[in-house]
Each structure stands twice: as C-alpha cells, then as structure tokens.
N, C-alpha and C positions, 0 to 999 in steps of 0.2 A: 504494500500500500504506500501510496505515495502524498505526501502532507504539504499541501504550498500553503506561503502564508504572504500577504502582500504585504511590501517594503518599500518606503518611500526613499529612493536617495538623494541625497542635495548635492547639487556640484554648483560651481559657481562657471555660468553661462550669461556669455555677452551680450546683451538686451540692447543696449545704447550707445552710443557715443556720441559726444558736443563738442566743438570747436573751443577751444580753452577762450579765443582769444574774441571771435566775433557770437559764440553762443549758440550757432549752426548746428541743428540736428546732421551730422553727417551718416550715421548710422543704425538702424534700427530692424532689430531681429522681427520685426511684425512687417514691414515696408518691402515692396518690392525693389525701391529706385534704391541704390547702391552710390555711395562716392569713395572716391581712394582719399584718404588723409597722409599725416604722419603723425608717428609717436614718436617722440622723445625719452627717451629714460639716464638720467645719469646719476652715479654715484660718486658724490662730490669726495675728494680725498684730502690728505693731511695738511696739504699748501695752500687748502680755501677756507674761507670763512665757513664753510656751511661741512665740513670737515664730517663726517658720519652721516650726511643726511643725504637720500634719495630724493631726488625734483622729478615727476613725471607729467607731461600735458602730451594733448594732440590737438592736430591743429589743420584746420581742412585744407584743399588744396587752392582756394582761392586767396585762402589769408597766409598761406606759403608764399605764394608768387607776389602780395602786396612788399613779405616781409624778406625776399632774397634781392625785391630792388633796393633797398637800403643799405644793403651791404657794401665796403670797397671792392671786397673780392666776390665773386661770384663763385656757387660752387662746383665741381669740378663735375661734369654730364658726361654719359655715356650711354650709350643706347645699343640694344640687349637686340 
C-alpha cells in the first residue's frame, strides 16, 4: 500500500522586477511582454568605505543607455 500525503514546498521564484532607477516594471512572471535589463551585484572590499557590504540594483535597458552616455569612456561592445 502506498501512502501520499500533500506537501507544500516554498522556493523563492522571481515574480518581479523594477528598474532601480526610473521605477519600470521590467519584468513580471504573470506578463507576456518581456524586457532585457541588467543586474548589478558587487561586493564592496577592504579599500572602500562600504568594506563588507553587498550593493545590488537592476536597471532597464532604456535607463542603461540614458546612463552609458554620461560616461568619459564608453564600455567596451562586442557582439556574439
């Protein structure tokens, strides 16, 4: 005889994502329409002020492109 019993399991699944900077729904597990972002992640180390702390944002691709012309340098492109 065989005994099932239901289990619920939790995992943590990506529902959302906003634009840090302009506030933009870029991404949502219900929505068909799709946008590419980027994520950021860094772990600041012993020569910064922020020394043990992780900063992570994302940030859509239109407030990318606002924020790569501000730069002196541009960054370095390559296409795949």
């Amino acid at each position: 005889m065989e005994k099932f019993e239901k289990k619920i399991i939790k995992n943590n699944v990506l529902s959302e994502v906003y634009c840090n900077k302009c506030g933009k729904l870029i991404y949502s597990e219900d929505s068909k329409e799709k946008s590419d972002y980027i994520n950021i992640t860094k772990e600041w180390g012993y020569f910064s002020n922020k020394d043990m702390e992780t900063h992570s944002f994302d940030i859509c691709e239109e407030c990318y492109d606002k924020l790569i012309k501000t730069f002196k340098f541009q960054p370095t492109r390559t296409k795949r």
